[in-house]
Structures are given as C-alpha cells and as structure tokens.
C-alpha positions as CSV (number, residue, x, y, z in Angstrom):
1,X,-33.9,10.6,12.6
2,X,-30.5,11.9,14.0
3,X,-28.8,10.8,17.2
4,X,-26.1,12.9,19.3
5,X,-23.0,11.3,19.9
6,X,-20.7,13.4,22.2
7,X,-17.2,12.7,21.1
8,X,-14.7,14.9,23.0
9,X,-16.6,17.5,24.1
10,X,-18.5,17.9,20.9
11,X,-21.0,16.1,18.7
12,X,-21.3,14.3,15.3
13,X,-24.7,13.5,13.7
14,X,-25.5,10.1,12.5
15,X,-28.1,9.0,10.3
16,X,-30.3,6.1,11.3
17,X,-29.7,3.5,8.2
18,X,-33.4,2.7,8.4
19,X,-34.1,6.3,6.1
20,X,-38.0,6.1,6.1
21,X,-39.1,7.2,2.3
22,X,-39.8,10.7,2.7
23,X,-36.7,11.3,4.6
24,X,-34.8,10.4,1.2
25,X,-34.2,6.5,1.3
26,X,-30.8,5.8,-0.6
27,X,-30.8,4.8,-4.1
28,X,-31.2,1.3,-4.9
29,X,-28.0,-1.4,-5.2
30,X,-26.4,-3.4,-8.2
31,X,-28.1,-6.4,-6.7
32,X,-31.6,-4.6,-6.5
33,X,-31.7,-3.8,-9.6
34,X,-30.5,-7.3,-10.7
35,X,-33.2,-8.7,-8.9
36,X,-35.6,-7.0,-10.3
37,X,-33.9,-7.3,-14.0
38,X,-34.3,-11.3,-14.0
39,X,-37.7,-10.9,-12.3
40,X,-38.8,-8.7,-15.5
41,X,-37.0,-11.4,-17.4
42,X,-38.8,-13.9,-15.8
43,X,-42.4,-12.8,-16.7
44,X,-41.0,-12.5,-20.4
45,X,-41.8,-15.8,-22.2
46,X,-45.4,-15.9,-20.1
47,X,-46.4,-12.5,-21.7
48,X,-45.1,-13.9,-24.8
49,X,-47.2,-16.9,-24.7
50,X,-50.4,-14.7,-23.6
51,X,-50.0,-13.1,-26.7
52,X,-49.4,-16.0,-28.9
53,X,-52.6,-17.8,-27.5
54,X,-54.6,-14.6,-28.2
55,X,-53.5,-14.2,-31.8
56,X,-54.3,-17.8,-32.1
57,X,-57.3,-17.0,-30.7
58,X,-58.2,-14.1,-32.9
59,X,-57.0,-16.0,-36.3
60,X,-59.7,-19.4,-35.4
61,X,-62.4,-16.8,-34.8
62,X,-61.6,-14.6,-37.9
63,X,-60.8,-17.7,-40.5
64,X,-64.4,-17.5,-42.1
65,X,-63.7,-13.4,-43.2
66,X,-59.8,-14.7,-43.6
67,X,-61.1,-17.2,-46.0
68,X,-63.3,-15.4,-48.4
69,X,-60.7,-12.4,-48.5
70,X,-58.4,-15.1,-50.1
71,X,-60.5,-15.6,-52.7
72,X,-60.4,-11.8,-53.9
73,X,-57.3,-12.4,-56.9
74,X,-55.9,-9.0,-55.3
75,X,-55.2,-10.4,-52.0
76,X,-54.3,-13.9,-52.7
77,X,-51.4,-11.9,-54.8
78,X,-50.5,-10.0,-51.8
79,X,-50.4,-13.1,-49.3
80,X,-48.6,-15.1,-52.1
81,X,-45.9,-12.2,-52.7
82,X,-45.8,-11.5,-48.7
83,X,-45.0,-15.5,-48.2
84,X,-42.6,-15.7,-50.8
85,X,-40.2,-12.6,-49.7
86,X,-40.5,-14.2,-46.3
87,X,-40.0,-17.5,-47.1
88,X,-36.9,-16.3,-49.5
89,X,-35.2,-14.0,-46.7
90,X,-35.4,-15.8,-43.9
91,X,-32.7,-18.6,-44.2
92,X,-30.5,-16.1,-45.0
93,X,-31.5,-13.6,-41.9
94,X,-30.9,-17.0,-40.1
95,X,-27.2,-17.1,-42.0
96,X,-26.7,-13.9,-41.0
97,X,-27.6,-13.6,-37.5
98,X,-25.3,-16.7,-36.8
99,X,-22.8,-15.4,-38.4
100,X,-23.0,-12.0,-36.3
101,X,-23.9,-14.5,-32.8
102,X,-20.7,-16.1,-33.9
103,X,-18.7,-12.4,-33.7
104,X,-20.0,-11.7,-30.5
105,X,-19.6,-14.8,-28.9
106,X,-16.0,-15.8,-30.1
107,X,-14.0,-13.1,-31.7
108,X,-12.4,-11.3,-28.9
109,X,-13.3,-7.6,-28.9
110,X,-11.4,-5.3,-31.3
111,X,-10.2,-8.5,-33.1
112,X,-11.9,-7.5,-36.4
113,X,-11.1,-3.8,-36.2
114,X,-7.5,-4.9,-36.0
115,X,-7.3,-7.1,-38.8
116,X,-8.7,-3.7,-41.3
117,X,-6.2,-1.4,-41.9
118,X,-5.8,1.3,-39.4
119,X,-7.2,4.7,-41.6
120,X,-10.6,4.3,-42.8
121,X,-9.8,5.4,-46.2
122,X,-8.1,2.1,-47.2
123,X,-10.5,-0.1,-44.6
124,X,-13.3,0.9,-46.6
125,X,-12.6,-0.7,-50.1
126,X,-11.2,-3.6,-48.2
127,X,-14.3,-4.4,-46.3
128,X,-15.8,-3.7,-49.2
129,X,-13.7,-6.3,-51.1
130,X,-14.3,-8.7,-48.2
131,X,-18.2,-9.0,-49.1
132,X,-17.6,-11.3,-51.6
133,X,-17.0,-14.3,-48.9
134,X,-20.7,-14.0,-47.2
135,X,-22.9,-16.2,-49.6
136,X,-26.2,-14.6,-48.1
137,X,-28.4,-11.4,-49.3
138,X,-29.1,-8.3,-47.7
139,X,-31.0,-9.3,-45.0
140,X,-28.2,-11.6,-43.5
141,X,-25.7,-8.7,-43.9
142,X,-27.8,-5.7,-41.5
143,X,-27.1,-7.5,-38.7
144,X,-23.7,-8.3,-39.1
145,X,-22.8,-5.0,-39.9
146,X,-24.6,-3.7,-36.8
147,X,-22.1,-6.5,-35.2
148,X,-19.4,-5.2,-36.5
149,X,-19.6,-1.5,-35.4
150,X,-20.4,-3.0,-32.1
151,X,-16.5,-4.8,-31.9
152,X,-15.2,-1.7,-32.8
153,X,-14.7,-2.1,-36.8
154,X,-15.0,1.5,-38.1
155,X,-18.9,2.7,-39.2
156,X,-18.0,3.5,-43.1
157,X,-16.1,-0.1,-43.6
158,X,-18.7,-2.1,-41.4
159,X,-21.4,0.1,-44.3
160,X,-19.6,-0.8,-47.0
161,X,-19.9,-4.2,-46.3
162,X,-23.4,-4.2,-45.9
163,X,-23.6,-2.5,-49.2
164,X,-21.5,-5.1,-50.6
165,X,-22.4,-8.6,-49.4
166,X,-25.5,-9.2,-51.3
167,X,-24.6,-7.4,-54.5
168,X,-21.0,-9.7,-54.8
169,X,-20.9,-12.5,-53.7
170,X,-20.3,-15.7,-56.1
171,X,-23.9,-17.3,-55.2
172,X,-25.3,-13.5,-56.9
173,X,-22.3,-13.4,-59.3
174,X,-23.1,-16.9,-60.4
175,X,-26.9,-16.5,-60.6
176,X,-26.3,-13.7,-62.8
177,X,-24.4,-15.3,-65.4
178,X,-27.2,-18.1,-65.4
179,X,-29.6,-15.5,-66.1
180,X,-27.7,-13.8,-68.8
181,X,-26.3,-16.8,-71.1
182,X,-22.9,-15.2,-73.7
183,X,-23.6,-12.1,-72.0
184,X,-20.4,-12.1,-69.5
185,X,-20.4,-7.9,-69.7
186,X,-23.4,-8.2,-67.2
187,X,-21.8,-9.9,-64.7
188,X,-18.6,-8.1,-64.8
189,X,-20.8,-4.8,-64.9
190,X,-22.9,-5.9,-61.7
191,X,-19.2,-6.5,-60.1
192,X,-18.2,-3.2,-60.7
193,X,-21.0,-1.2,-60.3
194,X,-21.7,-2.3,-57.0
195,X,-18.6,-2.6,-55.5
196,X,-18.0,1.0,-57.0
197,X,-21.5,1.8,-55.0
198,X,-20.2,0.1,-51.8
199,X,-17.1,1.9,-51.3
200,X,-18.3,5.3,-52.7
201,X,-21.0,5.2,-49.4
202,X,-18.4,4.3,-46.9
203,X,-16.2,7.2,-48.3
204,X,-19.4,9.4,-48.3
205,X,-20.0,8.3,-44.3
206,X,-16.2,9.3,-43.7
207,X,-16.7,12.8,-45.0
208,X,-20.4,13.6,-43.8
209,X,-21.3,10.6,-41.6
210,X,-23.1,11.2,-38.1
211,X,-21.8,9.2,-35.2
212,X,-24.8,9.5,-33.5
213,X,-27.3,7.9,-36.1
214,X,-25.7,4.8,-35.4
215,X,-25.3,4.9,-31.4
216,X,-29.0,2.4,-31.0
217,X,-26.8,-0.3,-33.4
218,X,-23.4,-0.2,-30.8
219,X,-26.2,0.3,-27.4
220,X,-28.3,-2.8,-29.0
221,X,-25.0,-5.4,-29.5
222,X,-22.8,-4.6,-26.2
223,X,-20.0,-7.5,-26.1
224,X,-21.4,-10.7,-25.0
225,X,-21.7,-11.2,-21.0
226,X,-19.4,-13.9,-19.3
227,X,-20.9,-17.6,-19.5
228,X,-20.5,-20.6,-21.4
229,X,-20.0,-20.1,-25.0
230,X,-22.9,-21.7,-26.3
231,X,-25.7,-20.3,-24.2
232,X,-23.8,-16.9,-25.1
233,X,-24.2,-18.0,-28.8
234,X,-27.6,-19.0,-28.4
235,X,-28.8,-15.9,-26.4
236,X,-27.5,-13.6,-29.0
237,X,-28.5,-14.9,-32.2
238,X,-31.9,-15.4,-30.7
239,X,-31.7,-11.4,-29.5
240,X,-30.8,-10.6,-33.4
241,X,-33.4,-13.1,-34.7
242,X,-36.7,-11.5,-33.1
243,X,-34.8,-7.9,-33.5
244,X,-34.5,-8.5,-37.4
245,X,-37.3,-10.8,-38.1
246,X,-40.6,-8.4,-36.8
247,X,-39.1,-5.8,-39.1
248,X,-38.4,-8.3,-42.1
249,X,-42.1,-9.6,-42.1
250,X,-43.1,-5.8,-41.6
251,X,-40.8,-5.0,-44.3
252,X,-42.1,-8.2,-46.6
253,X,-45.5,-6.2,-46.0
254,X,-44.7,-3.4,-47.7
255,X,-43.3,-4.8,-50.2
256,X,-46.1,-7.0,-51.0
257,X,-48.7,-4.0,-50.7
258,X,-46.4,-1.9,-53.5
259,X,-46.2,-4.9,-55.5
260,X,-50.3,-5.5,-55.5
261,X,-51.1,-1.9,-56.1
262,X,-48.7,-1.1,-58.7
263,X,-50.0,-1.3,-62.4
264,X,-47.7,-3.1,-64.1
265,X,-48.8,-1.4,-67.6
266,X,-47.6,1.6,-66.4
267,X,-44.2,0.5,-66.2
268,X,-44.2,-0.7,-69.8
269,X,-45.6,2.5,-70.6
270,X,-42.8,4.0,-70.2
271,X,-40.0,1.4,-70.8
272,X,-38.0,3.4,-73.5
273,X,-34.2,3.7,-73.1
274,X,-32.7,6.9,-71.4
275,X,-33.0,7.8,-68.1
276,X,-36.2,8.0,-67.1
277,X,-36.3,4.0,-67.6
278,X,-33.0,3.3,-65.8
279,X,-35.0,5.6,-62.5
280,X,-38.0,3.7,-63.5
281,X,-36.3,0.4,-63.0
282,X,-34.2,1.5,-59.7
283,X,-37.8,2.2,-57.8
284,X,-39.0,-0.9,-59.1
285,X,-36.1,-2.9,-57.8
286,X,-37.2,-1.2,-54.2
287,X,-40.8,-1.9,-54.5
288,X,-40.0,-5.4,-55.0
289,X,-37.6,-6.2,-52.2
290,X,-36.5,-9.3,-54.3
291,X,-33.6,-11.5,-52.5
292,X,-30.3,-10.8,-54.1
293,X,-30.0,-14.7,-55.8
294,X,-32.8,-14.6,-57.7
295,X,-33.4,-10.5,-59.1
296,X,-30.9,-11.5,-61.9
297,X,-33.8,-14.0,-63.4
298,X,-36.4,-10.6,-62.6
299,X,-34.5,-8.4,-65.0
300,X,-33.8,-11.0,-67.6
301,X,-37.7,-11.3,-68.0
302,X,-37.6,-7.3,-68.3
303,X,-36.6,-7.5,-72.2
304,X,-38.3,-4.4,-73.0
305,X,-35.7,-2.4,-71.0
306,X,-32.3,-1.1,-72.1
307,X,-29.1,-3.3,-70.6
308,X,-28.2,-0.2,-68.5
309,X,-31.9,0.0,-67.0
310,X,-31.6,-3.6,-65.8
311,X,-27.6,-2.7,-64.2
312,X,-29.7,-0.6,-62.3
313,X,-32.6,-2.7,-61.2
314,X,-29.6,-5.5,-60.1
315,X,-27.4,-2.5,-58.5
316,X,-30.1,-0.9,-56.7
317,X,-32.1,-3.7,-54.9
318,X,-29.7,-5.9,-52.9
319,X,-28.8,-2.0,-51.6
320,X,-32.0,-0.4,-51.2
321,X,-35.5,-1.6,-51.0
322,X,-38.6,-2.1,-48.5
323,X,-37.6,-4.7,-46.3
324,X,-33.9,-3.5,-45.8
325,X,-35.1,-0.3,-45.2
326,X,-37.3,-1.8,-42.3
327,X,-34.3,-4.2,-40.9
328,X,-32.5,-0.8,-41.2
329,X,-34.5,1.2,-39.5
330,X,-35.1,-1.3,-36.8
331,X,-31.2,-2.3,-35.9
332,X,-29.8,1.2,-36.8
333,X,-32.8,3.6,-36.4
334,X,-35.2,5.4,-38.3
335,X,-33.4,8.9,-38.9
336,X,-30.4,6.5,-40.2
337,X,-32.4,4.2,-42.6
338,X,-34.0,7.5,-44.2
339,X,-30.4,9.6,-45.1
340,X,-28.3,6.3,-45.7
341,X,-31.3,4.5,-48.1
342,X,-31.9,7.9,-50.3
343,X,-28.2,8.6,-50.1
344,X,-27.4,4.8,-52.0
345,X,-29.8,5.1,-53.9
346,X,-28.6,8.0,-55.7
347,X,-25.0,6.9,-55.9
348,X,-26.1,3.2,-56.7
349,X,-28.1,5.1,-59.8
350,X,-25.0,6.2,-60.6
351,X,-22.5,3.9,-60.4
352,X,-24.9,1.8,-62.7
353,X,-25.2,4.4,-65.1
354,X,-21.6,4.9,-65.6
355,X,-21.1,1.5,-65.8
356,X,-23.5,0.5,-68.0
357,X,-23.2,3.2,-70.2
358,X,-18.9,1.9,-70.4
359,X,-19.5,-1.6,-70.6
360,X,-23.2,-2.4,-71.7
C-alpha cells in the first residue's frame, strides 16, 4: 500500500514496511536465516537418534535370519573381512582426521601454503617428500589433503601427499623390511616407486588437472568459525569423522564383497611372470583395500608371483583401492575419485614396473 506525501508542491511514494506476501515481502535477514540455521541444527541429533533406535530396532527383530546367514562359510568370510578392514582403518581415519581438525583449528590460514615453495613444480616433490612424517595409511591421509587444499596449499602438492603418506612412511617402510628378511632391494624399491608415483600425479594434475573437480573438498572444509579453540577442534574433527567414516564402512563393503566372490584359483591360474601377473596383482591390491602396515606380510605370502608383480601389489594399494576410492569420492566427489583413481593406477603400474624391472 502506498501513501502520498506532498513535499514542496509535489509527492514522493512510500512503501508501507508491513509488505503483505503477494505484494513482494523483502528477502529474509542474516539473523533469519541464522535462526532458522541453529533451529535445523537443533532437530539434528533427535533425527539422529530416531534413526539409531530404528536400526536397533530392525537388527533385534532380524537377529534370528542374521544368525543363520552367519553360519553360510561365504558370509561369515564377508562379515569377518568387512570387520577387519574396518577395524584396521579406523584408528588411523581417527589419526587423520585430528590431524586435519588440528590444521583447521590452529594453523592460521595460508600458513601451510607459505611454508611450500611458491611454483608448484618444486612444491610437488616436496610435499611429496613430506609424507614420510605422517605414520598413518591412506585413510588418515584423504582428509588431510582435503584440509590442506582448503588452507590454500596448492591441489597437485596437497595430491601428492595423499599419494605419498601411506606408501612412505617408516611404520610401511619398516613393516616392509620385516616382511622381506635380507631382501633390503624391496624396501628401497617400494621407496622409490612410490614416491616416483606420488610426484608424477601431482605433475600430471599441474598439466591437465581441473579446478573444479575439487571445488566440494575447499566448499566442505571452509576455515574454522571464531570460538574457543577446543570446541572449534572438536566440531571439526567430528564433521570429518562422520564425513569419512559412512564412506570407509561403504568402502570396507566393497571390498569385502570382491574379496568373497573372487576365486582365488583363478589368480594362481595365471600367476606366471610378465605383465599380465604384475596387472594381475595391481587389481588385486584394489580388491583388497588392505591397510598400508600390514599389505607387505600379503605379498610376502604371494611366493608364486615374480618380485616386480608384488612391487606392484605394495605400490598400487595404499594409492588405489575400494575404500579410498569411496573416502575419495565422498570428500572430493565422484567425477574426481573416477579420473584421479584410474589415472594412479596406471602410472603407479608403471613406476613399479620400472622399478622393479631396475632393482628387483
């Protein structure tokens, strides 16, 4: 509704601040929206516990069928191989996430970024370089990477270390060298090959890289909001946690589904050395989405494979397999996880090959 004002001689039309709705009401304020932001917030954790109570629910009434499934060998194998990838990643998801809660919370923005050196080029090997200090596997190392493109650290070095991390470190280097007693070559070759791996991707992402597969990961992990530094610390590890964690057990899924259906005689079939056994080993090494410490004992058992073949299996699974590819996809997206996990696995293939075929 307008009212005439006259103002020397004339008139100026004012709108009546009570706008019903379908004259146009003004757009909602900052503090609307808040409101209804921790309102939304609020009915959170009750939804959450709805839906806890009915899966309880639905797991007392279904534990007869649950039982006798059990007792088929095929998926008490699955159960037990879900549970122990689970069981195996999670401490280190855990490691992880704090680690990345710990960037957010109390390394000023830019901080890291500064400390690589300023063309990507020369940031990428040393990112890659700088794996070796996170004793954790690969499911520790997605979110902190994710972090670290999120404070501003450039995409290809915050990939290579993600590529690095698990494949490095001195818990895997060590573990390694257990596995493979008087056989020093191995370890050395792992070094090698998958640092080689690490920063040949994060070149790769500087020459045909796509910012925009990676805008969900710098959207998801905004800088921390003002508040008291340990409920910021808690709030974001706790964000990353149930982030990361659905797509790990979905991931441990897979893997557990590939590992129960897959005939194991048909990879002895074809265990003879060349090439096909070094690819044959590589998509194993995926299927079984083992944690980073303990694949070394894995390929030791694999005697009937060449040296090189087993380089491969230890290159390509802390880089590419099931449950990374989930955590992945979930923190980074979908389109990502598909181009960046067939694109390592190739050069990671590689990189092995070479390797192995130099030192082994």
């Amino acid at each position: 509704m307008r009212l005439a004002l006259p103002v020397a001689g004339g008139y100026i039309a004012a709108v009546r601040s009570q706008a019903s709705p379908a004259q146009g009401a003004p757009p909602a304020s900052g503090a609307d929206d808040a409101g209804r932001t921790r309102r939304r917030r609020r009915r959170l954790p009750a939804d959450n516990v709805v839906l806890v109570t009915l899966l309880v629910i639905v797991a007392v009434a279904l534990r007869p069928a649950l039982t006798g499934l059990l007792d088929h060998p095929a998926a008490a194998n699955w159960a037990t191989v879900f549970v122990a990838i689970t069981i195996q990643a999670v401490p280190f998801l855990v490691l992880g996430v704090a680690v990345s809660a710990s960037i957010a919370t109390f390394v000023p923005p830019g901080a890291i970024a500064r400390m690589l050196p300023r063309r990507p080029a020369l940031a990428v090997p040393a990112a890659a370089a700088a794996g070796a200090a996170l004793p954790g596997c690969e499911c520790g190392s997605v979110p902190i990477a994710a972090r670290l493109v999120a404070s501003g650290v450039t995409p290809a070095a915050a990939l290579a270390f993600l590529l690095s991390a698990p494949a490095i470190n001195p818990i895997v280097l060590v573990a390694t060298a257990v596995a493979f007693p008087g056989q020093p070559a191995m370890v050395l070759a792992r070094l090698l090959a998958s640092l080689a791996a690490a920063v040949a991707m994060g070149l790769l992402w500087i020459a045909l890289g796509r910012a925009d597969l990676l805008t969900s990961a710098v959207r998801a992990r905004r800088p921390a909001a003002p508040g008291p530094k340990p409920s910021v610390f808690f709030a974001t590890a706790q964000h990353d946690f149930l982030q990361a964690g659905g797509f790990l057990v979905i991931g441990a899924a897979a893997a557990a589904t590939m590992q129960t259906l897959l005939p194991r005689r048909l990879v002895e079939s074809i265990a003879q050395p060349g090439p096909l056994s070094v690819l044959v080993l590589a998509v194993l090494a995926v299927v079984l989405a083992l944690c980073s410490e303990a694949d070394a004992f894995v390929a030791a058992g694999l005697k009937e494979f060449s040296l090189t073949a087993r380089l491969a299996f230890l290159v390509v699974g802390p880089m590419v397999d099931l449950k990374l590819f989930a955590l992945q996809a979930g923190t980074f997206g979908a389109r990502f996880a598909w181009r960046f996990s067939l694109a390592t696995f190739a050069v990671a293939i590689t990189t092995a090959s070479l390797v192995g075929w130099w030192l082994l």
